[in-house]
C-alpha positions, 0 to 999 in steps of 0.5 A: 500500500506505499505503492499508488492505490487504484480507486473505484468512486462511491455514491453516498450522502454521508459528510463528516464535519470534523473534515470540512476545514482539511482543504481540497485534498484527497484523504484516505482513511488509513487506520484506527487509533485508541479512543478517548473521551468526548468533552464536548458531547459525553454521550458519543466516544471518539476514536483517533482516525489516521489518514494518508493524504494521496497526490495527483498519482493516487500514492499515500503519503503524509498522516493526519488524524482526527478524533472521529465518534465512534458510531461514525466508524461504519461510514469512515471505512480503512479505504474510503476516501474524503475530500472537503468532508465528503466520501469521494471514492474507496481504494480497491481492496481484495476480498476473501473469506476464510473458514475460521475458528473463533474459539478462545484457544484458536486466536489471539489478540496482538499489537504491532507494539509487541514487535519491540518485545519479541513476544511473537512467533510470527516475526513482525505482526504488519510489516512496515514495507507492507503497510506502514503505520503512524507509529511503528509501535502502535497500541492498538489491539487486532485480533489474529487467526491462524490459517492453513499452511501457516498463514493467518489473518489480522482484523483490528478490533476496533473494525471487529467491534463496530461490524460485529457486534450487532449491526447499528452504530448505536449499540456499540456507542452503547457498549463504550459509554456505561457500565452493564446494568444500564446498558441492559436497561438501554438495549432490552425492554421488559419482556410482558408475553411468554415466547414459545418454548426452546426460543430466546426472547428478545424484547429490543428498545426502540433504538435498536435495529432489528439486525441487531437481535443476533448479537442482542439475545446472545448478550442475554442468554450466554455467559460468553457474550455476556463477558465480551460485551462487558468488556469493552466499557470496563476496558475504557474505564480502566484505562481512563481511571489510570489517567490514560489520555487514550484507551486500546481496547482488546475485542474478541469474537463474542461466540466460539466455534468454527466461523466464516468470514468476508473481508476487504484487505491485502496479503503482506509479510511476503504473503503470509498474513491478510490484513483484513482493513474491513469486514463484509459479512460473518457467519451466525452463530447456531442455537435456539431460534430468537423470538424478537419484540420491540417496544415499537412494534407493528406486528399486530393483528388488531386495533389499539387498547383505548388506554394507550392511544398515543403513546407508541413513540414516547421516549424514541427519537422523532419519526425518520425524515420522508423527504432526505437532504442531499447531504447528511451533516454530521457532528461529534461535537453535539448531541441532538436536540430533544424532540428532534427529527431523526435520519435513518443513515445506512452503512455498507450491507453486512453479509451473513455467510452460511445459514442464518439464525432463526428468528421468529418476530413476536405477533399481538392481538392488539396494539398496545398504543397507537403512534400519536404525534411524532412531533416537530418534523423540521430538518436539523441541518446538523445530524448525530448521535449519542443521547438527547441533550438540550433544544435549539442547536439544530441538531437532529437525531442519526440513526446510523445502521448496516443492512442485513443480507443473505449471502449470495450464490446463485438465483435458484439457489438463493430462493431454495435458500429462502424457502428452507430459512422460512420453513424454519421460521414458521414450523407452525404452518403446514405444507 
């Protein structure tokens, strides 16, 4: 990657305002630094992003780095390029999928800061000819998995935590902004109608997407998530309380067994080691069918109770806008305003390889509440995330999430696929 990139454009409406003062130059993102806290917006973790400023022959050169919200990490992807603040164009990548084990005895976590201590068998972690880094010894935590024929496979942990750990910005916000107890409280509503039985029920907020249900009922159910999605806010804790300026948090796969995933990167140390720069998709893990309810659901049969007229979106940000803006505004520098309107920003889809999890949506006679007045439906001309605070900036709501896909092979395949995932999903109809 110290060789001129090749470049394919992007069509997106994303626009990152902590880049706006950068000038017409072309911006590469290049890595992910350690995460500090916002003192301007306490809601919203900010991560240090490096770039590489590229010249007319689209070669890398000069670093700059800016501190960039954590939940604008599935926009901001290794490989995109920025200029003036808009996403322009990607480096063209090679993508891969390797069958893997994510198991804890079959991967580590490694940090190219090692390399000083000797404390690898693999010689350098990223070779510094391959692709260089700001600092030679960098914080920063990726995890490592072996391959066949010796060779492994890198993925920064941050890359890990924002891909696959659910599919919505907001929940890895979550996760880095409070200890458990409310975490729970922000992820899970009470659960107020049994599930059938041999499933997992899954009552989600109204900020969560419904991809995130996965990762969610696991988080719930099975101690080994519940551990690794603790981690990440006790890990920041930690470091912040030991008066570090930045935190380098370790994330590992959050299920344990064999695995496959997709990603964007290239092949270095003389083509031993992929470094995969951006995940595409991941297998599910197996186990019991999940049965997912929401605080704002609208799968119901029948009409509203009387009593709860009205009050379906109380406590949610305000309804997504119809008509979008041409260019979403983004900032980390403030959360939006109470009452708000929000806007639904869609990452790069996320492919599930392999067979997905059953899930079974939870149906009601009746509608608890019916949706009343979504309130002041003005466009913000400022967007972010992070929690309600204060009224009169401007500032809307942003709703940033990846799209769940079924991974595909063919036509006739993909409908067989379909059909079989279905027939799992409603056993109780009949053929």
């Amino acid at each position: 990657m110290v060789d001129p990139i090749t470049r394919r454009k992007v069509h997106g409406r994303a626009r990152e305002l902590s880049l706006i003062t950068t000038g017409n130059r072309d911006l590469m993102v290049w890595w992910y630094g350690g995460i500090s806290k916002n003192h301007k917006a306490q809601s919203i973790p900010l991560v240090e992003v490096f770039f590489r400023e590229l010249d007319e022959r689209n070669t890398p050169g000069k670093f700059s780095r800016f501190p960039i919200a954590l939940n604008h990490l599935g926009l901001l992807r290794i490989g995109s390029i920025w200029n003036d603040g808009r996403c322009q164009s990607e480096a063209i990548l090679q993508k891969e999928i390797f069958t893997i084990d994510f198991s804890k005895d079959k991967r580590r976590i490694v940090s190219p800061s090692q390399d000083d201590q000797k404390n690898t068998d693999t010689g350098h972690i990223i070779s510094q000819n391959d692709y260089p880094l700001r600092f030679s010894n960098d914080k920063n935590w990726l995890v490592h998995f072996p391959l066949k024929d010796g060779k492994n496979l890198l993925i920064p942990c941050l890359e890990f935590l924002v891909r696959c750990y659910g599919r919505s910005a907001e929940l890895s916000r979550i996760l880095a902004t409070y200890p458990w107890d409310e975490v729970k409280n922000r992820f899970f509503a009470p659960l107020d109608q049994p599930a059938p039985p041999d499933q997992w029920p899954v009552k989600l907020r109204k900020r969560m997407r419904n991809g995130d249900v996965v990762f969610l009922a696991h988080a719930l159910y099975d101690p080994y998530a519940q551990k690794y999605a603790k981690s990440i806010y006790a890990q920041l804790e930690s470091d912040f309380k030991d008066g570090e300026k930045y935190a380098f948090i370790k994330v590992a796969p959050w299920f344990h067994g064999p695995a496959q995933i997709m990603v964007n990167g290239l092949w270095i140390n003389d083509g031993q080691t992929f470094l995969g720069l951006q995940i595409l998709g991941c297998s599910d893990p197996s186990g019991d069918p999940i049965y997912r309810d929401r605080e704002n659901t609208n799968k119901t049969d029948g009409t509203v109770l009387d009593d709860e007229s009205g009050n379906a979106w109380r406590g949610a940000p305000v309804r997504p806008l119809t008509k979008l803006p041409e260019i979403f505004d983004l900032t980390d520098d403030e959360e939006p305003d109470h009452g708000s309107a929000s806007i639904e920003i869609e990452e790069l889809d996320f492919i599930v390889l392999g067979s997905p999890r059953v899930i079974v949506d939870a149906r009601r006679s009746h509608t608890k509440s019916s949706g009343g007045h979504p309130g002041n439906n003005d466009t913000p001309g400022t967007f972010s995330g992070g929690e309600h605070h204060g009224t009169g900036k401007g500032v809307g709501y942003a709703s940033i999430y990846a799209k769940t896909v079924m991974e595909s092979h063919s036509t006739l395949r993909d409908m067989w696929d379909a059909m079989l995932y279905l027939k799992k999903r409603h056993k109780d109809i009949k053929t």
